[in-house]
C-alpha positions in Angstrom: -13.2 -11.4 8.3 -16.4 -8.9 8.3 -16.6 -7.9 4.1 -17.9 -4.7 5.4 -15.2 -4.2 7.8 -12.7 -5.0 4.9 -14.3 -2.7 2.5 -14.4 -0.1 4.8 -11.0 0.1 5.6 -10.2 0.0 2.2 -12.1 2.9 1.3 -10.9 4.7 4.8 -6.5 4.2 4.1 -6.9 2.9 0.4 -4.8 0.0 0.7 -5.8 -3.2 -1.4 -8.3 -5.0 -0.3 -5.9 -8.4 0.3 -3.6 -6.1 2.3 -7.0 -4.5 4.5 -8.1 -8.2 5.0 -4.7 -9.1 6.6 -4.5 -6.3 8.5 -7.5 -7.2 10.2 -6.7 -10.3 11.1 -3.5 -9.4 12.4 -5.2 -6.6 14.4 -8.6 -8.9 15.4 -10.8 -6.7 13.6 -9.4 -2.8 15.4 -9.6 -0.6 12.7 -7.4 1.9 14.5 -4.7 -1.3 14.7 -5.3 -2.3 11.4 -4.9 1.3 9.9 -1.4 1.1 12.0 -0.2 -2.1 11.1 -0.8 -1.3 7.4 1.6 2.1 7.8 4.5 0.2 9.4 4.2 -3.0 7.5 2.4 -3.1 4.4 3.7 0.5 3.0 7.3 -0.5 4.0 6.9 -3.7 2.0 5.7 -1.6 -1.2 8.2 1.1 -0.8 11.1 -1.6 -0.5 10.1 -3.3 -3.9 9.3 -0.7 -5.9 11.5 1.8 -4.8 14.1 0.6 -7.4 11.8 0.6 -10.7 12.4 3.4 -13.3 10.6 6.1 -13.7 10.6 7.4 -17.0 6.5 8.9 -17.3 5.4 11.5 -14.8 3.4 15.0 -14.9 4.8 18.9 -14.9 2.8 20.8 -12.3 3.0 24.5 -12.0 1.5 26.7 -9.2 1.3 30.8 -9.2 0.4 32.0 -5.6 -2.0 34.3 -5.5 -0.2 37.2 -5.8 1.0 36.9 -8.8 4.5 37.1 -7.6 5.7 33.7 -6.9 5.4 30.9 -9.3 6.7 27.1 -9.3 7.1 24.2 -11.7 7.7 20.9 -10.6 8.9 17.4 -12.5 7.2 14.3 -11.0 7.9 11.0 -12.3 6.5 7.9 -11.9 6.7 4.2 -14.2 4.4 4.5 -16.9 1.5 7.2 -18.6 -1.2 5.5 -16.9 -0.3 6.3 -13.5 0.9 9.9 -14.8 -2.6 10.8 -16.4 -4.8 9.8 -12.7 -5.9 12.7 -11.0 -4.4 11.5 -7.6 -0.8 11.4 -9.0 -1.8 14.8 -10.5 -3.0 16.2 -7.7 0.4 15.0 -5.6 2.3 17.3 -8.1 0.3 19.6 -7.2 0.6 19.6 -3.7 3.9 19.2 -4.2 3.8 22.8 -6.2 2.4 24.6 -3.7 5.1 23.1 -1.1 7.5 24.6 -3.1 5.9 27.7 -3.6 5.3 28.0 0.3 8.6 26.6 1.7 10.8 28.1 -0.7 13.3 24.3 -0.1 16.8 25.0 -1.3 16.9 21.8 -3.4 14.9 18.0 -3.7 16.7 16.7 -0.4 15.6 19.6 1.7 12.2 20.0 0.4 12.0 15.8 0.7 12.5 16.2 5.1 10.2 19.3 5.1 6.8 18.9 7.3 4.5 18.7 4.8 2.4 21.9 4.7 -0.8 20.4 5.2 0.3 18.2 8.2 3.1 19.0 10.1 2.9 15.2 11.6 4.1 13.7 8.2 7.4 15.0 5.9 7.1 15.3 2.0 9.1 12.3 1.8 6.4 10.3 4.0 3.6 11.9 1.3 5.4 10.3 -2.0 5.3 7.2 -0.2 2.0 7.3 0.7 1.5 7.7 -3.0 3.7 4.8 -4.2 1.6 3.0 -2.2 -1.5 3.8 -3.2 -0.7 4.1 -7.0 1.2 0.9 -7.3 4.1 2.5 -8.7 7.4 3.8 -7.9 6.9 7.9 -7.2 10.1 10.0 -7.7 10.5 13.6 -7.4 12.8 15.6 -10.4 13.8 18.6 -11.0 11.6 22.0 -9.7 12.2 25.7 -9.7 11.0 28.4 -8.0 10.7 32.1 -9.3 9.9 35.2 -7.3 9.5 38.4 -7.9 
Protein backbone atom coordinates (compact mmCIF):
# COMPACT_ATOMS: atom_id res chain seq x y z
CA UNK A 1 0.00 0.00 0.00
CA UNK A 2 0.84 3.80 -1.20
CA UNK A 3 2.85 5.35 2.33
CA UNK A 4 1.38 8.53 1.25
CA UNK A 5 -2.04 7.23 0.88
CA UNK A 6 -1.57 5.67 4.43
CA UNK A 7 -0.29 8.73 5.92
CA UNK A 8 -2.89 10.70 4.55
CA UNK A 9 -5.63 8.92 5.79
CA UNK A 10 -4.12 8.90 9.00
CA UNK A 11 -3.84 12.50 9.35
CA UNK A 12 -7.51 12.83 7.54
CA UNK A 13 -9.70 10.25 10.41
CA UNK A 14 -6.73 9.91 12.89
CA UNK A 15 -6.79 6.31 13.22
CA UNK A 16 -3.35 4.47 13.63
CA UNK A 17 -1.45 4.09 10.99
CA UNK A 18 -1.65 -0.09 11.12
CA UNK A 19 -5.42 0.31 11.25
CA UNK A 20 -5.27 3.11 8.02
CA UNK A 21 -3.01 0.55 6.13
CA UNK A 22 -5.70 -2.21 6.61
CA UNK A 23 -8.31 -0.28 5.78
CA UNK A 24 -6.92 0.29 2.52
CA UNK A 25 -6.33 -2.84 1.62
CA UNK A 26 -9.61 -3.88 2.51
CA UNK A 27 -11.03 -0.93 0.53
CA UNK A 28 -8.30 -1.21 -2.58
CA UNK A 29 -6.92 2.00 -1.99
CA UNK A 30 -10.78 4.34 -1.80
CA UNK A 31 -10.22 6.60 0.69
CA UNK A 32 -13.96 7.34 1.05
CA UNK A 33 -14.28 3.22 1.70
CA UNK A 34 -11.47 3.18 3.77
CA UNK A 35 -12.62 6.23 6.00
CA UNK A 36 -16.03 3.89 6.19
CA UNK A 37 -14.66 0.74 6.90
CA UNK A 38 -12.57 2.18 9.77
CA UNK A 39 -16.02 3.74 11.44
CA UNK A 40 -17.89 0.37 11.34
CA UNK A 41 -15.08 -1.85 12.08
CA UNK A 42 -12.04 -0.58 13.49
CA UNK A 43 -13.91 1.98 16.11
CA UNK A 44 -16.30 -0.86 17.05
CA UNK A 45 -13.30 -3.13 17.77
CA UNK A 46 -11.77 -0.23 20.20
CA UNK A 47 -14.90 0.66 21.83
CA UNK A 48 -15.65 -3.12 22.57
CA UNK A 49 -12.21 -3.56 24.43
CA UNK A 50 -11.83 -0.75 26.19
CA UNK A 51 -15.16 0.10 26.99
CA UNK A 52 -14.75 -1.93 30.29
CA UNK A 53 -11.36 -0.28 31.73
CA UNK A 54 -11.69 2.10 34.68
CA UNK A 55 -11.63 5.42 34.54
CA UNK A 56 -10.36 6.91 37.51
CA UNK A 57 -8.30 10.39 35.86
CA UNK A 58 -10.29 12.83 33.78
CA UNK A 59 -10.65 16.81 33.48
CA UNK A 60 -13.56 19.36 35.04
CA UNK A 61 -14.68 21.61 32.17
CA UNK A 62 -16.80 24.64 32.84
CA UNK A 63 -18.51 26.83 30.25
CA UNK A 64 -20.41 30.43 30.98
CA UNK A 65 -22.57 31.36 27.85
CA UNK A 66 -22.17 34.61 26.94
CA UNK A 67 -24.62 36.10 28.70
CA UNK A 68 -23.54 35.65 31.73
CA UNK A 69 -26.60 33.79 32.80
CA UNK A 70 -26.09 30.16 32.16
CA UNK A 71 -23.14 28.36 33.38
CA UNK A 72 -22.03 24.45 33.27
CA UNK A 73 -19.50 22.14 34.81
CA UNK A 74 -18.88 18.93 33.60
CA UNK A 75 -16.81 15.65 35.06
CA UNK A 76 -15.05 13.64 32.23
CA UNK A 77 -13.16 10.76 32.99
CA UNK A 78 -10.86 8.78 31.31
CA UNK A 79 -7.85 5.91 32.43
CA UNK A 80 -4.99 7.74 33.42
CA UNK A 81 -3.46 11.76 33.78
CA UNK A 82 -1.80 11.49 30.56
CA UNK A 83 -4.71 11.29 28.47
CA UNK A 84 -6.54 13.82 30.93
CA UNK A 85 -3.86 16.64 30.44
CA UNK A 86 -4.06 16.43 26.06
CA UNK A 87 -5.70 19.21 24.68
CA UNK A 88 -8.00 16.91 22.54
CA UNK A 89 -9.59 15.16 25.61
CA UNK A 90 -9.73 18.75 26.98
CA UNK A 91 -11.23 20.13 24.31
CA UNK A 92 -14.05 17.03 24.29
CA UNK A 93 -15.01 18.41 27.78
CA UNK A 94 -15.33 21.27 26.47
CA UNK A 95 -17.58 20.58 23.85
CA UNK A 96 -19.23 18.63 25.99
CA UNK A 97 -19.87 21.94 28.25
CA UNK A 98 -21.27 23.89 25.81
CA UNK A 99 -23.73 20.87 24.90
CA UNK A 100 -24.93 21.12 28.20
CA UNK A 101 -25.14 24.65 28.36
CA UNK A 102 -27.11 24.68 24.93
CA UNK A 103 -29.31 21.53 25.35
CA UNK A 104 -30.21 21.99 28.82
CA UNK A 105 -30.26 17.36 28.86
CA UNK A 106 -32.17 16.35 31.90
CA UNK A 107 -29.44 13.82 33.00
CA UNK A 108 -26.05 11.79 31.40
CA UNK A 109 -28.47 9.31 29.41
CA UNK A 110 -30.40 12.00 27.70
CA UNK A 111 -27.70 14.31 26.96
CA UNK A 112 -25.62 10.77 25.73
CA UNK A 113 -28.61 10.25 22.56
CA UNK A 114 -28.72 14.14 21.88
CA UNK A 115 -27.58 15.25 18.16
CA UNK A 116 -24.47 16.62 18.93
CA UNK A 117 -24.69 20.36 18.47
CA UNK A 118 -22.16 20.74 15.99
CA UNK A 119 -23.48 17.92 13.76
CA UNK A 120 -26.79 16.85 13.96
CA UNK A 121 -25.57 13.53 11.81
CA UNK A 122 -23.71 12.08 14.91
CA UNK A 123 -25.18 11.79 18.82
CA UNK A 124 -22.89 12.77 21.91
CA UNK A 125 -22.60 9.23 22.55
CA UNK A 126 -21.14 8.67 18.81
CA UNK A 127 -18.51 11.86 19.83
CA UNK A 128 -17.00 10.01 23.11
CA UNK A 129 -16.38 7.23 21.00
CA UNK A 130 -14.87 8.95 18.44
CA UNK A 131 -12.62 10.02 21.26
CA UNK A 132 -11.89 6.62 22.82
CA UNK A 133 -10.78 5.91 19.72
CA UNK A 134 -8.58 8.32 18.90
CA UNK A 135 -7.09 8.65 22.55
CA UNK A 136 -6.56 5.03 23.18
CA UNK A 137 -8.46 5.12 26.20
CA UNK A 138 -11.70 4.34 27.66
CA UNK A 139 -13.83 7.92 27.66
CA UNK A 140 -16.68 8.06 30.25
CA UNK A 141 -18.92 10.89 31.03
CA UNK A 142 -19.63 11.77 35.10
CA UNK A 143 -21.50 13.90 36.77
CA UNK A 144 -22.49 17.66 35.22
CA UNK A 145 -24.75 20.51 36.35
CA UNK A 146 -26.24 23.22 34.88
CA UNK A 147 -27.15 26.63 36.50
CA UNK A 148 -29.39 29.35 35.09
CA UNK A 149 -30.31 32.40 36.05
Amino acid sequence: MNALLVKQLRDESGFPVMACKKALEETKGDITKAKEYLASHYQETVFSKKGERETKSGVIASYIHSTKRVGVLVELNCETDFVANTKEFQTLASELALQIAGMNPADTKELLVQPYVRDSGETVADLIKQSITALGENVTLGHFVRYEL
